[in-house]
C-alpha positions in Angstrom: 91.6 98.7 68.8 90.9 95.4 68.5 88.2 93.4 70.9 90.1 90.3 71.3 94.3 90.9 71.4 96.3 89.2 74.2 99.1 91.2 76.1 102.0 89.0 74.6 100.8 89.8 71.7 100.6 93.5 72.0 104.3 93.3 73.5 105.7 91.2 70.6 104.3 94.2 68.1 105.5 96.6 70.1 102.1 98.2 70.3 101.9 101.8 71.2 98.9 104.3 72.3 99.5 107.8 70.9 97.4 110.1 73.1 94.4 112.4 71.4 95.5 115.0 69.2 93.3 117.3 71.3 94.4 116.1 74.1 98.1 117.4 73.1 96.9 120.4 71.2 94.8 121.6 74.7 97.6 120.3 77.2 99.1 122.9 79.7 102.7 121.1 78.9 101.8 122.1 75.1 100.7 125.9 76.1 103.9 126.4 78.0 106.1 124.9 75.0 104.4 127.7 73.0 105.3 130.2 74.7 109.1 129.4 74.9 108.6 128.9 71.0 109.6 124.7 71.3 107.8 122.8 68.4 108.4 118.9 69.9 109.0 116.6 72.6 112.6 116.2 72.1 113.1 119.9 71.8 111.8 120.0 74.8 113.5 117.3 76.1 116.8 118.9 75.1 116.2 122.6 76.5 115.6 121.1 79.4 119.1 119.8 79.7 119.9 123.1 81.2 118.4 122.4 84.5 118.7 125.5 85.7 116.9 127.6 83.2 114.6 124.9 83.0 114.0 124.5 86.8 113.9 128.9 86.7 111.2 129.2 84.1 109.0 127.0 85.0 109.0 127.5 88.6 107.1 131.3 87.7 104.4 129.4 86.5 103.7 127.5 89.9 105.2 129.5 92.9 105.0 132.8 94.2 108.2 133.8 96.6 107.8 136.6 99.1 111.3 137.4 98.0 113.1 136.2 94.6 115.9 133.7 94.5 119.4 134.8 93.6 120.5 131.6 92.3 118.1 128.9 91.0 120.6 126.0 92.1 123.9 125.5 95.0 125.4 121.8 93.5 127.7 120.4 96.2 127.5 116.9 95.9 125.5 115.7 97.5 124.4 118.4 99.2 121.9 120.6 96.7 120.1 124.1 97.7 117.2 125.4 95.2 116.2 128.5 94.8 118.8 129.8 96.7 118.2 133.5 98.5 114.6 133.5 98.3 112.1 134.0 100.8 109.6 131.0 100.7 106.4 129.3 102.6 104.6 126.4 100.5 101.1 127.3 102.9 101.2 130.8 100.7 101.2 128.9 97.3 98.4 126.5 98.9 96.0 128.3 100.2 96.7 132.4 100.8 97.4 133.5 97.9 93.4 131.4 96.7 91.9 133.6 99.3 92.4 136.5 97.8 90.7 136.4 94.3 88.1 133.9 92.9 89.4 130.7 94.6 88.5 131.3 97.8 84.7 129.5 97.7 86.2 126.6 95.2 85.6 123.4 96.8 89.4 122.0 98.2 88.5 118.9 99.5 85.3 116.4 99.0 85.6 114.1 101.8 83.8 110.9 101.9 83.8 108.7 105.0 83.0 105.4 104.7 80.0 105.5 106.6 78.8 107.4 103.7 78.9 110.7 105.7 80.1 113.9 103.3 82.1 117.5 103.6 82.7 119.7 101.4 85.7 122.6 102.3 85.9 125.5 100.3 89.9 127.3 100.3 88.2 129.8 102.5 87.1 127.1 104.9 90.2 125.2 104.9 92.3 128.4 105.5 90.3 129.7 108.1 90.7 125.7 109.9 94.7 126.0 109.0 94.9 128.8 110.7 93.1 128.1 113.9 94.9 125.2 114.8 98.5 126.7 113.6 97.4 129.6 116.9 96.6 126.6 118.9 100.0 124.4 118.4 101.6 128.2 118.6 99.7 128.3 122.1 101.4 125.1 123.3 104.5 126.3 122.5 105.3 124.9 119.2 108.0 127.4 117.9 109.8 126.9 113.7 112.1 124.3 113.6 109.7 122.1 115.9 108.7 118.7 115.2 105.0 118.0 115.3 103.9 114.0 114.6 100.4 113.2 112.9 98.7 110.0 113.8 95.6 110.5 111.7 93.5 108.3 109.2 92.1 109.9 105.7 89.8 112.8 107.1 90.3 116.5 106.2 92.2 117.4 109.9 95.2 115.3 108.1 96.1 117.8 105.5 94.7 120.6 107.7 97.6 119.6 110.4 100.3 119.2 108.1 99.4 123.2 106.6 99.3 124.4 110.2 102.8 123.0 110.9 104.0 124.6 108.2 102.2 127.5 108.3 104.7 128.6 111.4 107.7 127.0 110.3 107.3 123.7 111.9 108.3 120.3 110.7 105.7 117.8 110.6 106.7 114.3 110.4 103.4 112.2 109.7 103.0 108.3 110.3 100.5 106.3 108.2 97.1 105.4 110.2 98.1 101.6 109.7 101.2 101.7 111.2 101.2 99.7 114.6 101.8 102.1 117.8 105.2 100.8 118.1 105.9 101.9 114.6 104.8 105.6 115.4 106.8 105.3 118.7 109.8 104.7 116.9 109.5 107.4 114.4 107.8 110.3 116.8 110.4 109.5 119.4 113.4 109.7 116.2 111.9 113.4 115.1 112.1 114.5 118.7 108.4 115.5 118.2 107.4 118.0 120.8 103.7 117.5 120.2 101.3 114.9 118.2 98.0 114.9 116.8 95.7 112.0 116.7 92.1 111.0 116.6 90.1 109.0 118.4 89.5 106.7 115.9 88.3 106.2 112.2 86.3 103.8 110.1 87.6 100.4 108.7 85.7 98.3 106.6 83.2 98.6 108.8 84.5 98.7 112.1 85.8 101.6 114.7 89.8 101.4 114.7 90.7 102.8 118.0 94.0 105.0 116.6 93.4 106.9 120.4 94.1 104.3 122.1 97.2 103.1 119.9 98.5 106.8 120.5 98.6 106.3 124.4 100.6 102.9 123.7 103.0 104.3 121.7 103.3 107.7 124.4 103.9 105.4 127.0 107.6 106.0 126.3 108.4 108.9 124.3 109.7 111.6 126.5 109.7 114.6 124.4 106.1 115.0 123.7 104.8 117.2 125.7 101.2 117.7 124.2 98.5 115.3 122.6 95.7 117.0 120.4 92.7 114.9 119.5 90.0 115.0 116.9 87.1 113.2 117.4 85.9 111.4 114.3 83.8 108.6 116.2 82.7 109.7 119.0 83.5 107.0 121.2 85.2 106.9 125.2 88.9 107.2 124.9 90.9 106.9 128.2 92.1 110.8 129.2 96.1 112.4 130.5 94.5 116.1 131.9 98.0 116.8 131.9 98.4 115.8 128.5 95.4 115.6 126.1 93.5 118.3 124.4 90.3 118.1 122.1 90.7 119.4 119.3 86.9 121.4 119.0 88.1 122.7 122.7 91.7 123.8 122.0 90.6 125.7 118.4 87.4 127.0 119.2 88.2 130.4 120.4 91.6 130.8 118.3 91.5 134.0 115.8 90.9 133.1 111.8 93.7 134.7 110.8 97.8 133.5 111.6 100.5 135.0 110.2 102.7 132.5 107.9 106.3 132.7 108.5 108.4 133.8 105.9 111.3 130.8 105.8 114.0 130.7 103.6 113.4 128.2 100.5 115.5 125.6 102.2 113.8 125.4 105.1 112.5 121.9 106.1 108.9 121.2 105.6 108.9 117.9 106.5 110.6 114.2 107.4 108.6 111.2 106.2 110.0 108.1 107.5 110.9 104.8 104.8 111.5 102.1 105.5 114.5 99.2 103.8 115.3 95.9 103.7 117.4 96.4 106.9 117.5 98.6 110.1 115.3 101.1 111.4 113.3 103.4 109.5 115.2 106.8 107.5 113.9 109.9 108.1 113.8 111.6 104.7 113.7 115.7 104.6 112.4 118.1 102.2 112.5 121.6 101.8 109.4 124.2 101.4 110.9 125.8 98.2 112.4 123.0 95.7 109.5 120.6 96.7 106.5 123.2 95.6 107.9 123.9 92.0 108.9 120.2 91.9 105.2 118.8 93.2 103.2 120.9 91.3 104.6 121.3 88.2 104.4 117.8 87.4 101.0 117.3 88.6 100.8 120.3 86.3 102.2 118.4 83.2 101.6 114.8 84.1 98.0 114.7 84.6 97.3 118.3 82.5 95.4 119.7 86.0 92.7 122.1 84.9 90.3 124.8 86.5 87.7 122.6 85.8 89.0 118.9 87.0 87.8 117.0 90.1 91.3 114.8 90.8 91.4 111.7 92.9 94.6 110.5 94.4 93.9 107.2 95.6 96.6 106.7 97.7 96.7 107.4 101.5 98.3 110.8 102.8 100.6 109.3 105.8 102.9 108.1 102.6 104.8 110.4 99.9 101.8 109.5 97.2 99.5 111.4 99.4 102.2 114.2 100.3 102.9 115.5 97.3 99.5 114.3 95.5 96.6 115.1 97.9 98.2 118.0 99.7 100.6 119.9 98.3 100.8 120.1 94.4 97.0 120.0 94.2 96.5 122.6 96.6 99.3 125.0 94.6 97.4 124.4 91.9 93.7 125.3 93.2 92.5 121.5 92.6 89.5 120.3 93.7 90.4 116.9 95.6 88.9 113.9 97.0 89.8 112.1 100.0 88.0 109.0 100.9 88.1 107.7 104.3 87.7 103.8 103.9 88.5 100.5 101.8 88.4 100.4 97.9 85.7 97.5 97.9 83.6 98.7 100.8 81.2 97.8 101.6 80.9 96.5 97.7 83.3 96.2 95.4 82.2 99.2 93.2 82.2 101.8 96.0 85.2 103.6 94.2 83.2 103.8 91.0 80.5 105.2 92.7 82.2 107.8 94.3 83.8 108.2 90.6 80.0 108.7 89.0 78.8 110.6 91.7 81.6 113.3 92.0 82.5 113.4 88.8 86.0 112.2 89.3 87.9 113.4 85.9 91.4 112.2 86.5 92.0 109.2 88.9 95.3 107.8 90.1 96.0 104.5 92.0 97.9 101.7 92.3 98.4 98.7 90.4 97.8 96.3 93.1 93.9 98.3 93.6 94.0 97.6 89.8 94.2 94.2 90.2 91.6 93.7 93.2 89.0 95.5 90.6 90.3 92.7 87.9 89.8 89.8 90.8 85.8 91.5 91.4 85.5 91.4 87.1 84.1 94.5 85.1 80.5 93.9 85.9 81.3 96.4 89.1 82.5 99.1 86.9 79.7 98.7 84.1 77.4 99.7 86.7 78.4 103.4 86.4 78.8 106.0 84.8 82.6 106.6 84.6 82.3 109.1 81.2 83.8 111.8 83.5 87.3 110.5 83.4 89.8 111.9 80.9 93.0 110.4 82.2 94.2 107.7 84.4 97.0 107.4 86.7 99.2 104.6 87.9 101.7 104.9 91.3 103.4 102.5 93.5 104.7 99.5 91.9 105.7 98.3 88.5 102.0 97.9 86.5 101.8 94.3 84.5 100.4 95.1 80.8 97.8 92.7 81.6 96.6 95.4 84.4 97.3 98.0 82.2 95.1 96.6 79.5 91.9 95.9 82.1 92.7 99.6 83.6 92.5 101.1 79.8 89.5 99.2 78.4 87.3 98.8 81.8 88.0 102.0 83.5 89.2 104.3 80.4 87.1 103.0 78.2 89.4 102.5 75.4 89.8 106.6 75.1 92.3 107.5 78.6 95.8 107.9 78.4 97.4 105.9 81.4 99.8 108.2 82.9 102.3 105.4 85.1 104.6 107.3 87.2 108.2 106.3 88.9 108.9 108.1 91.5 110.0 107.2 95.1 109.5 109.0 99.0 113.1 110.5 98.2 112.5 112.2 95.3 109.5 113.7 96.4 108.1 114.0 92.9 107.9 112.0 89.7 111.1 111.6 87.8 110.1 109.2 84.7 106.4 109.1 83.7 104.9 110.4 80.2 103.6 113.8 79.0 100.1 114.0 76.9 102.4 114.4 74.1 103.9 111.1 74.4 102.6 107.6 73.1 102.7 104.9 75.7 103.2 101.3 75.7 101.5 98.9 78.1 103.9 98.3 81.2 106.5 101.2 80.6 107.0 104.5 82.9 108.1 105.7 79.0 110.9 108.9 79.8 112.3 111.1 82.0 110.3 114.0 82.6 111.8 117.3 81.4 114.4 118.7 84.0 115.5 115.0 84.9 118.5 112.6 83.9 117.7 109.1 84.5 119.6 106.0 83.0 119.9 102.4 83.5 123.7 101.4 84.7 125.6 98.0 84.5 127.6 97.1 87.5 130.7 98.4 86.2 128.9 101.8 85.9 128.3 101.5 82.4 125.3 103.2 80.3 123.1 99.9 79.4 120.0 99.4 77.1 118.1 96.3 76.8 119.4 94.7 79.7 118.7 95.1 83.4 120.8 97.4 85.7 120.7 99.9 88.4 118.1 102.9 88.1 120.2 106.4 88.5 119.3 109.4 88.4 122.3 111.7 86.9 121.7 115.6 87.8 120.0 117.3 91.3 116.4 118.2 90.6 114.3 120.9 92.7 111.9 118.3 95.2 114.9 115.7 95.7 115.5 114.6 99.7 117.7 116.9 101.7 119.8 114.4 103.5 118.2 111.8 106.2 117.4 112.8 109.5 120.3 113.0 112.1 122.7 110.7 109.6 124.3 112.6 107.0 127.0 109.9 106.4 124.2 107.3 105.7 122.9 109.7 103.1 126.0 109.9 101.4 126.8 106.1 101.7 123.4 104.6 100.8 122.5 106.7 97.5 125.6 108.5 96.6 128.8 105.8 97.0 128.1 103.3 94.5 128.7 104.9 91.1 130.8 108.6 90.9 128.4 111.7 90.8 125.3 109.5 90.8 121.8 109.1 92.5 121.5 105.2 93.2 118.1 104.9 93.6 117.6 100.9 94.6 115.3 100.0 91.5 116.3 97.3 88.6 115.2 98.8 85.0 115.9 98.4 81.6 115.8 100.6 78.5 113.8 99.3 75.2 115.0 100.6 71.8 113.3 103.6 71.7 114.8 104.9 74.9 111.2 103.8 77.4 112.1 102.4 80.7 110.6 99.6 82.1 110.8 98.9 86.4 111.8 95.4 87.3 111.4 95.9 90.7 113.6 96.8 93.3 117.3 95.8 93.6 116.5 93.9 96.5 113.6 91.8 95.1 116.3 90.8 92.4 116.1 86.9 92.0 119.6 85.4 91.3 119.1 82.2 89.5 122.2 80.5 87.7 124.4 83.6 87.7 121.1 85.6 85.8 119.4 88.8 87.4 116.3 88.6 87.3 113.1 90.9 88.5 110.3 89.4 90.4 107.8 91.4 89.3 109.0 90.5 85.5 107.9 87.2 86.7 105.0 87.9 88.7 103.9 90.3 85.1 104.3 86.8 83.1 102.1 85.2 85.8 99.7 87.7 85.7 99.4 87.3 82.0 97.3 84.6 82.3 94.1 85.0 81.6 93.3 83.2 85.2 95.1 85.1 87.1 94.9 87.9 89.0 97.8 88.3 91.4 101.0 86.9 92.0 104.0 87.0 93.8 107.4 85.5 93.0 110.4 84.8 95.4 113.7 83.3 95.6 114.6 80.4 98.1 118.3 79.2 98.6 119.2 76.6 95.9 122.3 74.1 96.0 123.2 74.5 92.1 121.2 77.2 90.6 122.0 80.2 94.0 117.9 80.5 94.3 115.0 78.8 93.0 111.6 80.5 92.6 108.4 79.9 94.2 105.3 81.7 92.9 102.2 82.1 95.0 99.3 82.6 92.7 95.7 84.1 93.3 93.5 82.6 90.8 90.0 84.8 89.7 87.1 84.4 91.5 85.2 80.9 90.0 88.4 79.8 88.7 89.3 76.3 90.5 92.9 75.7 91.2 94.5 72.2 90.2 97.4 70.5 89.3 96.8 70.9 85.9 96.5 74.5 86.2 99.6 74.4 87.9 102.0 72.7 85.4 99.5 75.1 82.5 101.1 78.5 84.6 104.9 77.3 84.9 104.4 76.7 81.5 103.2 80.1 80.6 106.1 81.8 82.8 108.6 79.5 80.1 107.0 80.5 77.1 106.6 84.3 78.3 110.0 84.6 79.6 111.9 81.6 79.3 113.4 78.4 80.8 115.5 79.9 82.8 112.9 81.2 85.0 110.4 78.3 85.3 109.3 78.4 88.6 110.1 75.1 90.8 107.3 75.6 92.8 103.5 77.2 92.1 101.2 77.4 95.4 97.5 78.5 94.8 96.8 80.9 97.8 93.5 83.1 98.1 95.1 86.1 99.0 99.5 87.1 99.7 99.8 89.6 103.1 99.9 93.3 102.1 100.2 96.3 104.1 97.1 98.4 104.4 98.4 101.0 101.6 98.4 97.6 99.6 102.1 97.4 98.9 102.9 93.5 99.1 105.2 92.1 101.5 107.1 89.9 99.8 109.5 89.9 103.3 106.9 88.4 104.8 106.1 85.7 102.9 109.7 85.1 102.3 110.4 84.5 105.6 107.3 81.9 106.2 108.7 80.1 103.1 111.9 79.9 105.1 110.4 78.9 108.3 111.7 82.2 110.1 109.9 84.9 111.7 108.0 87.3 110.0 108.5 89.9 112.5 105.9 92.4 112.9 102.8 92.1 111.1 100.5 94.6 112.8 100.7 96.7 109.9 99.2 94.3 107.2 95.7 95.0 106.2 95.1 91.3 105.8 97.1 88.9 108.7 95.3 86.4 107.8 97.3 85.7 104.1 100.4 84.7 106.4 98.5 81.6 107.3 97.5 80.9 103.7 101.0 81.0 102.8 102.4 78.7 105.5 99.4 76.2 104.4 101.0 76.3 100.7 104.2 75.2 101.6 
């Protein structure tokens, strides 16, 4: 391609990456297409249409049952049941069926702390850890159907917990690390969990975060755990409840190697992962064991072509559905070798990804866009200073990608020669619904199409089929890894995804449709900005913004406005060297008209250094609305970086 072509530019022309012939040709979506006797994309696309012969074949590719199914699908909406009569535990497809042939000394898991020390864990070793902490929750009384919370940072134990849970039919219901102790109160004490898992701490750009010692805060009321099992990553004094606590080196140490895995039914719950919305508490979303395995690991299958021979990093952090279905499960059913890193992406330089990259090998990588931004802030120079030729495909997750991101992540990181595989997908649907193939081209910016075995379209609010315009994001038929309901509130589940439009999966995101049928997030429905009667996406905006050749992150809200319902105020970080002014200022609301038009010029433009973000990076565009509106920003013990708040209420 060319050296020198700006992202307007490539978006005016329409510009499109086909992916490598070999690439297509070698492709384990391409063998399987063979084998059915389809010749193309769309044939594909339109055998697929028949979910359940769709959702059947593939699912011998990826699982094994203990007992067939006698019906791949029960459709009473919106109550769904895959698989329906077999015999089903997602630990056999993970790690005991690898123990019995030539997987059993492939490495599972690279861990790297950020202290820089290393483990490797064969399938072997992790099966043989599975199962002596399954005996030991068994020992305290931990029965199927039990909840079991996890309260641990990126380390190994955190995927070794949540396969022991399931492993004898509990549910585990795990809470990210950088949640605040009230947060993991609320949720633990919501599940009913009888007993939690924790650590004494873990490493944090630098420092020791004491996640022990948030554990006893948030036990301080939460009546029905009975048992507390701690890891010790640090090493460091923690305070002690004899009748409480146990080590977890004391309370596995002498349990056999060997548990047996129940044998569940299909539909049994594996786990509940809370998420959070714009209002009240958090929902406690349910899967089930049998739907979620085919659905998990047959696109990680497809999507990022997964191969004997990859080393796959997941970027994301496990205690969200990213991590879930990315780190754990899919990989594992697939006999991946994975990487979990313990600490911060620019820690203690800004090129410790890359290294870990070089070293490792890493040959698919997947992360967010706002990580992808961070690198942009830092420049290239980081990345030139390895050796990233072991990469074949890239990976997006998260968040509507700008094509200016997209563009950085292709030629910096790729290399010009890496497809960028951007995925939509959400904590309810467990899997990704709309993200590309290695047989489709992509454009900069755009999920592209629904993934074979999904229905996904773009409705009006009327509940009208729209292209080229912004609507609601539905998805149209059941698929195998979807939610099961939400914990303890049926009617909620119903109400909040099934009630707006007849027979339809509301799923809360703004998108659009181009000509050739590629979708394109705006955000979600709630970060819709309503300005003179037009709908329009902040992160449309915030893309424009981004644009810029001096900019490297922005954020976009709307404040109530007399005439126009909302105005919009844009806080801008500008790259590093880059000196803000007014000049600039006027130079960026310029380039929001020209990109989108007047109708979105933003009345005001504050240069900030950095805008609050949680600690997965997701930013938290509550927050900042509510110091813009001089109310109170609630909690803020989860954001990796308090101190942005105060930069915000300086710009005003």
């Amino acid at each position: 391609m060319e050296d020198e072509v700006s992202v307007d530019v490539l978006l005016k022309e329409n510009r499109v990456f086909a992916p490598p012939k070999e690439l297509i040709k070698n492709s384990n979506v391409k063998n399987w297409m063979n084998k059915h006797n389809i010749k193309t994309y769309d044939e594909l696309l339109l055998k697929a249409k028949d979910i359940e012969w769709f959702w059947g074949e593939v699912s011998k590719d990826v699982v094994e049952w203990f007992k067939p199914y006698d019906k791949v699908l029960d459709w009473n909406l919106p109550w769904a049941k895959w698989f329906i009569g077999a015999k089903y535990n997602i630990v056999h497809d993970a790690l005991d069926k690898h123990v019995e042939n030539w997987r059993k000394n492939k490495i599972a898991y690279i861990f790297v702390g950020e202290p820089g020390d290393t483990r490797k864990l064969s399938f072997r070793d992790l099966y043989v850890e599975v199962n002596k902490l399954a005996n030991a929750l068994k020992g305290l009384g931990v029965r199927k159907g039990d909840k079991v919370g996890i309260y641990l940072p990126m380390i190994p134990e955190l995927p070794i917990s949540m396969l022991a849970c399931a492993k004898i039919g509990a549910i585990h219901s795990v809470v990210f690390s950088g949640f605040s102790s009230k947060a993991f109160r609320e949720r633990v004490n919501d599940a009913e969990a009888k007993v939690v898992i924790t650590c004494d701490g873990f490493y944090r750009r630098g420092k020791i975060i004491h996640l022990k010692k948030q554990m006893d805060e948030a036990l301080e009321w939460a009546p029905s755990v009975k048992s507390l099992i701690i890891y010790r990553r640090t090493g460091h004094e923690v305070q002690w409840n004899e009748a409480r606590d146990h080590w977890w080196h004391e309370i596995t140490a002498y349990q056999p190697n060997h548990c047996k895995t129940e044998v569940l039914d299909a539909n049994d719950p594996l786990y509940l992962l809370y998420t959070s919305g714009t209002t009240g508490k958090p929902k406690g979303i349910i899967h089930a064991h049998g739907g979620y395995a085919v659905g998990t690991a047959l696109t990680l299958k497809w999507v990022f072509d997964i191969k004997a021979s990859d080393i796959w990093w997941c970027a994301a952090d496990i205690g969200w559905v990213t991590g879930h279905s990315y780190i754990v499960y899919a990989p594992l059913i697939l006999g991946a070798t994975s990487i979990i890193y313990e600490g911060s992406p620019d820690y203690p330089k800004p090129d410790r990804w890359w290294s870990i990259i070089e070293k490792y090998g890493v040959t698919v990588f997947y992360t967010s866009p706002t990580a992808i931004r961070m690198h942009m802030r830092y420049g290239e120079g980081w990345a030139k200073r390895h050796d990233l030729n072991s990469i074949r495909l890239l990976g997006t997750v998260g968040e509507p990608i700008n094509p200016e991101a997209w563009m950085w992540y292709y030629n910096n990181i790729g290399s010009e020669r890496c497809q960028i595989m951007d995925t939509w997908w959400q904590t309810e649907t467990g899997t990704f619904v709309i993200a590309p193939l290695p047989l489709i081209s992509l454009k900069p910016g755009s999920v592209t199409k629904p993934l074979p075995g999904f229905e996904a379209d773009v409705y009006n609010t009327k509940g009208e089929k729209v292209s080229q315009e912004g609507g609601d994001l539905i998805i149209s038929k059941p698929w195998p890894a979807m939610l099961r309901g939400l914990y303890k509130n049926p009617k909620k589940y119903m109400n909040y995804y099934w009630n707006k439009y007849p027979n339809v999966y509301l799923a809360g995101d703004i998108a659009r449709k181009d000509k050739d049928g590629y979708f394109w997030i705006q955000g979600r429905a709630d970060d819709v900005l309503k300005v003179s009667g037009h709908r329009i996406g902040n992160s449309e905006v915030e893309s424009a913004l981004v644009s810029h050749k001096l900019v490297v992150e922005a954020v976009v809200i709307g404040k109530p406005h007399e005439v126009k319902g909302e105005s919009i105020v844009a806080y801008v970080v500008l790259k590093e060297d880059v000196e803000a002014s007014d000049n600039l200022r006027i130079e960026l609301i310029e380039h929001v008209v020209k990109e989108i038009g007047k109708i979105v010029r933003p009345e005001e433009l504050w240069f900030v250094k950095d805008v609050p973000k949680t600690r997965s990076g997701k930013i938290m565009r509550r927050v900042i609305r509510a110091v813009a509106l001089n109310k109170s920003t609630g909690d803020i013990s989860t954001l990796r970086n308090p101190e942005a708040v105060e930069e915000i209420r300086k710009a005003k």
